[in-house]
N, C-alpha and C positions, 0 to 999 in steps of 0.2 A: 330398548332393552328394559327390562323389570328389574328393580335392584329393593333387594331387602336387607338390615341388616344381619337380621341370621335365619340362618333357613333350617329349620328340623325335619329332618330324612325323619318319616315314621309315624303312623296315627293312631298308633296304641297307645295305652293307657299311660305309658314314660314318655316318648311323642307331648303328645298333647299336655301330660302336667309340664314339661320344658318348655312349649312354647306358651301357655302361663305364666311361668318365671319370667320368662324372658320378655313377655310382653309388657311388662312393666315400665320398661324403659326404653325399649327397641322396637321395630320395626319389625315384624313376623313374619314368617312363610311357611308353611308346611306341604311337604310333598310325601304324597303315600300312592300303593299302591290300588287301596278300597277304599272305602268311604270310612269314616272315623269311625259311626255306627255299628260297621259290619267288621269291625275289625277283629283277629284271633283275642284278642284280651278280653271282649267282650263275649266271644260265644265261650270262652273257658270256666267264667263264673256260673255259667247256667248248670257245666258237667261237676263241678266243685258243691255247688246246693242237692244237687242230685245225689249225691252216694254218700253225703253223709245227710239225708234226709229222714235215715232209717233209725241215725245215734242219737239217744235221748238229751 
């Protein structure tokens, strides 16, 4: 059995900065659904530069 000591559900952008913190001194795991890369946090910044890409 794998044993870590904290495991973070989730590999969005909150995800991932906690298991940062955490790694500091702990033992890491992360479980997600996608790939870190493909995650909705990431494809959300792309729709956010787009529409305000028109405001000065």
């Amino acid at each position: 059995m794998i044993e870590h000591e904290v495991l973070v559900v989730g590999g969005g952008l909150a995800g991932l900065r906690a298991a940062i913190e955490a790694a500091q001194g702990c033992d890491v795991a992360i479980v997600s659904q996608v790939h870190p890369v493909r995650s909705h946090s990431g494809a959300a910044q792309g729709g956010i530069n787009a529409s305000l890409a028109n405001v000065p």
